[in-house]
C-alpha positions, 0 to 999 in steps of 0.5 A, a space after each residue: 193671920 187670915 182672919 186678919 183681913 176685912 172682907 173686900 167682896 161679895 163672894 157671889 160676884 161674876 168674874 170677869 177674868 180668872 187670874 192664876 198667880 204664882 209666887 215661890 215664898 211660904 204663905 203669909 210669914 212675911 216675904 215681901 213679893 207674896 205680900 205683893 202678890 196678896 194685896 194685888 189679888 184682893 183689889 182684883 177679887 174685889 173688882 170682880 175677878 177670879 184669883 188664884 193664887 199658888 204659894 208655898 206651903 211652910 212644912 207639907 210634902 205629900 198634900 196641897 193647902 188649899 184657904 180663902 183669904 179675902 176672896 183670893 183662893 190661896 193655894 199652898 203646894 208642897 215640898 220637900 225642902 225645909 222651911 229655911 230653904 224654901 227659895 223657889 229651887 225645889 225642883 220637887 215642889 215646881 213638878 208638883 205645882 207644873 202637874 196643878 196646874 195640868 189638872 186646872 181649867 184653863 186661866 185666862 192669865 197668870 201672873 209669875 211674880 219672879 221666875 225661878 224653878 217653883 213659878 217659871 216651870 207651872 207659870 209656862 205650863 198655864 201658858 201651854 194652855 192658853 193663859 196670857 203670861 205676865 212676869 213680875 220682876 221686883 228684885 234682882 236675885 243674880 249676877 252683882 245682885 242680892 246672891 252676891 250678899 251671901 255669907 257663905 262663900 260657896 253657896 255664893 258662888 254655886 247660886 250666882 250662875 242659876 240665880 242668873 240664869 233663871 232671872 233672865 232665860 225666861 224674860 222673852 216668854 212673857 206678853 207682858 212684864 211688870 217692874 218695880 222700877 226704874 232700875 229693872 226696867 232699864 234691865 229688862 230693855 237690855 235684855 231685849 224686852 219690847 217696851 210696849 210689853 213693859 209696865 211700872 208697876 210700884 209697890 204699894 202701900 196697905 192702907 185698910 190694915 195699916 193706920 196712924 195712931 198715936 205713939 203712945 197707944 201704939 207703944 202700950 199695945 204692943 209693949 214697948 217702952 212708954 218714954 224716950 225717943 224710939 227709932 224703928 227698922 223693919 225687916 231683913 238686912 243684907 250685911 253690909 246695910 246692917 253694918 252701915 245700920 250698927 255705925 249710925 247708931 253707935 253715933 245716935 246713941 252717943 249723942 242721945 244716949 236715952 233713945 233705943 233702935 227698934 228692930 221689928 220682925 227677923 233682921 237676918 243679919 246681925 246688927 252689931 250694936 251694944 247698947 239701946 237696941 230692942 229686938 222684937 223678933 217675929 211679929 204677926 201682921 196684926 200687930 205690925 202697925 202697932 210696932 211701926 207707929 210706936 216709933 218717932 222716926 223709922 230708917 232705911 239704912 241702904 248701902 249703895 249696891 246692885 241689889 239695893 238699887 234693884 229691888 223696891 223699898 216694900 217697908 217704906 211704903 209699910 212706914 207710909 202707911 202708919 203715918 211715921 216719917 222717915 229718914 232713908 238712904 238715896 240708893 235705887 228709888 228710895 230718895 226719890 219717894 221721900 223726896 217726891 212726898 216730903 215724908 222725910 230727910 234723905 241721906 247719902 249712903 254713909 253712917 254719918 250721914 245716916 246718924 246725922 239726920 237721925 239726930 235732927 229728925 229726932 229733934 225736931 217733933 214737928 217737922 217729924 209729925 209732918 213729914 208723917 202727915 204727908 207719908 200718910 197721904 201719899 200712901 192713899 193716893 200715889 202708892 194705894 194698892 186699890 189704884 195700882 190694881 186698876 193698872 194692873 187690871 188694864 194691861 191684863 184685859 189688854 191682853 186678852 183684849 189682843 188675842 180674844 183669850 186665844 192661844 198666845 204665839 210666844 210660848 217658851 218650849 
């Protein structure tokens, strides 16, 4: 998938800041927060700065990967959990990342993008020495947060006390910190943030990889049926959206019995539905836009929880970006993008209402293909990663600008 990405640079560039960034998902198969952390680096990289960005490897446990995507120097620790486990507790894989970091020239700055074990333990080594720290916090991991929509009672209950304490011990130690939200923001001045150290800094949308194009083309390219309304959802699922999903559906295709539910990529949960359901299973990123825009309308079913509420709606600026409209749950900020853009119809967090303004979506191909005009444009203005970056860029020279890249005082001991 790296030779996916369009070069952005000229590589013989001088850096003007040299950023470290670190994330706990495995390197490009499809968590949200290393897309973020990607897209954000290339901006960064384009702008004439040096990033680094250290990520988990998906099988090594003696060696680090080192690759060059886009400029960005991607970095792969190991570790010696499975695949499946690698969630940012291997307390092996943090050691290994903490003595990198040791053996680095000093950074100017380093990003943590969350602050469990692998990225808060090497983030507050760089910090040690001299790197100005940003945390990131773009979903809420603990106590009544995406922990407590785990199946498996027991791992529920042994995680919720150090999802939580990880999500919060650390927080004080930044210089700065960035939040996907209003939601997390007012959490983060709760647990005493100054708010002059808190910046918004929203998901964005990928512009450059991700482009309109006609239904019909999209469908034939990726394999999808030629006819027949198409209603898509991308992604994971905590369980009780799959359900809130599985019941909207099931009153779709009562009244529609032609149209069938794409779900693209690994829904994780299980969605109860019989009938006129496609599942795609993994999708490289190539392919993503295709699978997207082949649809009529795309969904964000959300149940009305803290862990919704808390973590920002990264698909939704995937469906922006492709041009399609989209009806989405009013939980968290997810009715207000939609509404702020007139990408869609927002619906209460109820399968009815859900089902409801699937159904008139559906039935109305013009407001639809509006709806899908303005989501497009609202993804190259307001949610364009190139503009975000900039924000970014600023806080981080801010920074250093304050201290002149000397040792900060609040390192975390």
């Amino acid at each position: 998938m790296v030779g996916d990405w369009p070069p952005l640079i000229d590589l013989e560039c001088p850096a003007d800041m040299r950023l470290l960034m670190i994330n706990h998902n495995v390197a490009f198969t499809g968590g949200a927060t290393f897309f973020r952390a990607l897209h954000l680096a290339r901006h960064l990289v384009a702008g004439g700065d040096q990033v680094t960005l250290l990520c988990s490897h998906f099988g090594a446990i003696s060696r680090f990967v080192p690759q060059t995507t886009d400029g960005v120097q991607v970095v792969q620790a190991p570790g010696c959990l499975p695949r499946r486990w690698r969630y940012g507790y291997d307390y092996y894989e943090a050691w290994r990342r903490v003595r990198w970091v040791r053996a680095q020239p000093r950074f100017d700055i380093v990003y943590a993008f969350d602050s469990r074990p692998v990225v808060v333990y090497p983030a507050l080594a760089a910090q040690r020495l001299g790197a100005r720290l940003v945390m990131d916090w773009c979903d809420w991991f603990g106590r009544g947060g995406a922990v407590e929509e785990r199946a498996n009672l027991v791992l529920r209950l042994g995680l919720r006390p150090l999802e939580t304490y990880y999500e919060e011990a650390f927080r004080r130690c930044a210089d700065a910190t960035t939040v996907i939200g209003s939601f997390l923001e007012a959490r983060a001045l709760a647990l005493g943030l100054p708010a002059n150290t808190i910046l918004r800094l929203p998901g964005g949308a990928d512009v450059e990889h991700l482009q309109p194009q006609p239904a019909v083309t999209a469908r034939a390219a990726v394999g999808l049926p030629p006819r027949g309304a198409l209603v898509g959802y991308l992604g994971s699922l905590f369980r009780d959206d799959a359900a809130l999903l599985a019941q909207a559906w099931s009153t779709v295709q009562r009244a529609l019995p032609g149209a069938q539910l794409v779900l693209i990529g690994d829904s994780k949960s299980a969605v109860a539905v019989e009938h006129g359901v496609i599942r795609t299973g993994f999708v490289p990123y190539a392919q993503l836009g295709a699978y997207l825009a082949a649809c009529d309308v795309l969904c964000l079913p959300l149940t009305d929880s803290l862990a919704n509420r808390g973590r920002w709606p990264s698909k939704l600026m995937d469906y922006f970006a492709v041009g399609r409209a989209t009806v989405g749950c009013d939980v968290g900020e997810v009715g207000a993008i939609i509404r702020e853009a007139q990408a869609g119809i927002v619906a209460r967090p109820d399968s009815a209402s859900l089902a409801a303004n699937l159904l008139e979506l559906l039935g109305q191909a013009e407001l639809a293909e509006e709806c899908g005009r303005r989501a497009r444009r609202c993804a190259e203005t307001r949610y364009n990663w190139a503009t975000l970056t900039d924000t970014l860029r600023q806080l981080c020279r801010g920074l250093l600008a304050d201290t002149g890249g000397a040792r900060p005082a609040n390192i975390c001991v």
